[in-house]
N, C-alpha and C positions, 0 to 999 in steps of 0.2 A: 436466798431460799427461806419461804418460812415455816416456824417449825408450829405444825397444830400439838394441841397438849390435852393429855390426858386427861380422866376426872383426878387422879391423883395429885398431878400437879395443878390443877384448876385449886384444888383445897389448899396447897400450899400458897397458892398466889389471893387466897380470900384472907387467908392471916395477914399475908405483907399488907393489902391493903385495907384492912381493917386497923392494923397499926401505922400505916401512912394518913389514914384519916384522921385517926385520934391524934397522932403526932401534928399535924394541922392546926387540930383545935386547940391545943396547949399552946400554937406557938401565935394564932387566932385572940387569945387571950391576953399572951402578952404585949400584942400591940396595941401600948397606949402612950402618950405623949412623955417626953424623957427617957421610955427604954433605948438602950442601944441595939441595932441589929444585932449585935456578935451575943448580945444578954440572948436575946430571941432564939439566937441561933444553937445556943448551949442547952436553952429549954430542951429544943425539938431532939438535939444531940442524945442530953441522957433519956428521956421518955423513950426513944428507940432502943435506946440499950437495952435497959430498963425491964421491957417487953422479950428480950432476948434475939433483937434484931441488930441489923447493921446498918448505921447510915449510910445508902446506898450514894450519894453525890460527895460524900468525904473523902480525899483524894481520887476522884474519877475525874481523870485527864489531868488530875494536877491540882483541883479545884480546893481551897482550903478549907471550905466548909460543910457542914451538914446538909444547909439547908439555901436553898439559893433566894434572898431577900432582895426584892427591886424597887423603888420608891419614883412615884410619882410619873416621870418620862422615861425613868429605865424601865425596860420591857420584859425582860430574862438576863437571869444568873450575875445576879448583882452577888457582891461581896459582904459578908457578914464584917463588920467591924463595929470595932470598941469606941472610934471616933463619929458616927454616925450614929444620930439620935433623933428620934423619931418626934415629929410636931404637930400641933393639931392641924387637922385639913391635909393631912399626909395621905396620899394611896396605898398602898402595902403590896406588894405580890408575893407572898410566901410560897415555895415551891419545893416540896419535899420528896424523898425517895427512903423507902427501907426495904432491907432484902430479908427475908425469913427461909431458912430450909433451903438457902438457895434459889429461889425465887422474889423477884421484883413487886414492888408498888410504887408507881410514880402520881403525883398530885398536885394541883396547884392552885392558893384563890387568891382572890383580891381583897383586901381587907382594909374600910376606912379609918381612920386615926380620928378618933374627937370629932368634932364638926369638920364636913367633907364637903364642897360645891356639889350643888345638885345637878351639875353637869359630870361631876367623878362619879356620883350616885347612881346616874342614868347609864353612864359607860360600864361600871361596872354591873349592872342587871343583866342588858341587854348581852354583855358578852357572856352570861351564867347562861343566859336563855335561849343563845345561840348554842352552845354545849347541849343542854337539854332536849331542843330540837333535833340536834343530830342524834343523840339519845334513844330520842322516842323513833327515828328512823329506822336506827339497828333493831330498835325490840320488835316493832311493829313486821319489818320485813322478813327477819329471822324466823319469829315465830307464825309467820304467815305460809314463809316457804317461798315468798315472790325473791327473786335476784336481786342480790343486792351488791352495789361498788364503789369503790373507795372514791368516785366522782361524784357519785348521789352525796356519800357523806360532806365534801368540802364544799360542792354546790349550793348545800341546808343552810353551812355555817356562811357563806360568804354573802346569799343574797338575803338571807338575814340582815348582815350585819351593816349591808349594803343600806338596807332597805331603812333604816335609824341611823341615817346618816352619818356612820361610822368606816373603817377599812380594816380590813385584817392584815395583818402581816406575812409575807408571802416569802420570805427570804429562810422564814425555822417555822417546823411542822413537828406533827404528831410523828407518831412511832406505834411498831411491834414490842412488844416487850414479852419478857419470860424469865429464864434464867440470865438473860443480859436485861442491863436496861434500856438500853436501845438495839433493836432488830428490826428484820424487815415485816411488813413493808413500811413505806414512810405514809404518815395519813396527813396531806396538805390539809388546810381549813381553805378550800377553793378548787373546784374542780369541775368538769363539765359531766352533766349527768349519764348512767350510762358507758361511762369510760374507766378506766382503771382495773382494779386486782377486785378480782370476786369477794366479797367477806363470805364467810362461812363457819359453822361449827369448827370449836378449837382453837380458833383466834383469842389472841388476846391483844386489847390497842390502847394507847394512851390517845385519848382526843383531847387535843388543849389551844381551843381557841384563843389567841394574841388578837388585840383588839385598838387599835387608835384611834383619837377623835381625828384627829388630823391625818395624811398621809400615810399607807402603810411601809411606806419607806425605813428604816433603821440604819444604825451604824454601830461598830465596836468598837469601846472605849481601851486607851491607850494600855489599860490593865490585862488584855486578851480573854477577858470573861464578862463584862459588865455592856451588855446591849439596850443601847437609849434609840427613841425616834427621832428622824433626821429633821424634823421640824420643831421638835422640842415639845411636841403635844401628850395629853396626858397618854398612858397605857394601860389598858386591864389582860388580867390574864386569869383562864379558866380551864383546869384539866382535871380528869380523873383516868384511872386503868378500866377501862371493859372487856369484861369475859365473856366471850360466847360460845355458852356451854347447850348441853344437847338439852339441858334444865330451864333454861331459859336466859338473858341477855342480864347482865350484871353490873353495875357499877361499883366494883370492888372498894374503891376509894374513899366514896358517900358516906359519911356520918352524920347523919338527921342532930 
């Protein structure tokens, strides 16, 4: 069931992700050659606190960390540690969550380390600009009033990503969010236009296109959290939270 929310809680959910964005960019920063993730991982820790938030992925399902850090072919919810240290020509996937008031902000970029192949370069654009497109879809239909469905949105992202010779990962998807961090409905990056759950005022959605040069195949590492592509190809990853308020279509997350 999903639950539409109030301008009340629309305000609680601009705080979370105004502090998921900023928690981002602290931890954006610290990726540079020689940090460790688990360093990375402490930044984004206290800067939420800090704010008066909670890291929302610290212990959720078990998870040790704040902030879910993935490198290079791992795709999502890589493991912060003290033993892993960041090099030049590294990918970064920083993937953060803070809860405020009881409401969520979830977020995610891709971020290169030092000198990066202009094929990481390119992967991760295109996967920003597929988010964006799907983006400009929500605002554009929302505030037009034309019908809009969770098919149009993963349609945007997939023949996009199609289309730059890329694949999306079809096996983890976007999300509901609110007072949980994950709710329904689920928002695949792939779908057929026209099909799916109506979007409408009061929604709020995490869109986080997963993007591989290679195959959008994946697999999970013997640790039950750390997900690499099944061909070993690089990954980029791009999300924010959208609210869509009776005010207009939001990207709560965005920190220009």
């Amino acid at each position: 069931m999903i639950e539409l929310k109030n301008e009340s809680q629309f305000a609680k959910m601009k705080v979370a992700g105004r502090i998921t964005g900023e928690a981002l960019k602290v931890g954006e920063a610290a990726c540079r050659p020689g940090a460790t993730t688990k360093q990375i991982d402490e930044l984004i820790h206290d800067y939420i606190v800090k704010q008066g938030a909670i890291p929302s992925f610290l212990g959720y399902g078990g998870f040790p960390g704040s902030a879910c850090i993935s490198l290079n072919d791992q795709v999502i919810h890589g493991i912060p540690s003290k033993d892993i240290v960041l090099k030049d020509g590294d990918l970064v996937k920083l993937d953060v969550g803070a809860t405020y008031d009881g409401y969520n902000g979830d977020a995610a970029r891709t971020v290169p380390v030092g000198c990066v192949s202009a094929e990481a370069l390119t992967l991760a654009r295109h996967t920003e600009e597929s988010f964006w497109l799907a983006f400009k879809l929500i605002r554009d239909r929302i505030e037009s009033g034309e019908t809009l469905r969770l098919g149009d949105i993963g349609h945007t992202i997939e023949s996009y990503v199609n289309s730059c010779g890329f694949s999306v990962v079809r096996k983890y998807v976007g999300h509901g969010i609110g007072r949980n961090m994950h709710e329904s409905p689920d928002v695949p990056n792939y779908g057929k236009p026209g099909r799916g759950q109506r979007v409408t005022v009061g929604m709020a959605l995490a869109v986080e296109p997963m993007v591989n040069i290679g195959s959008g195949e994946v697999k999970e590492l013997s640790d039950g959290w750390t997900v690499i592509t099944a061909d070993g190809s690089l990954s980029s990853h791009y999300e924010n939270t959208i609210l869509v308020t009776d005010k207009g279509v939001i990207a709560s997350t965005y920190i220009e």
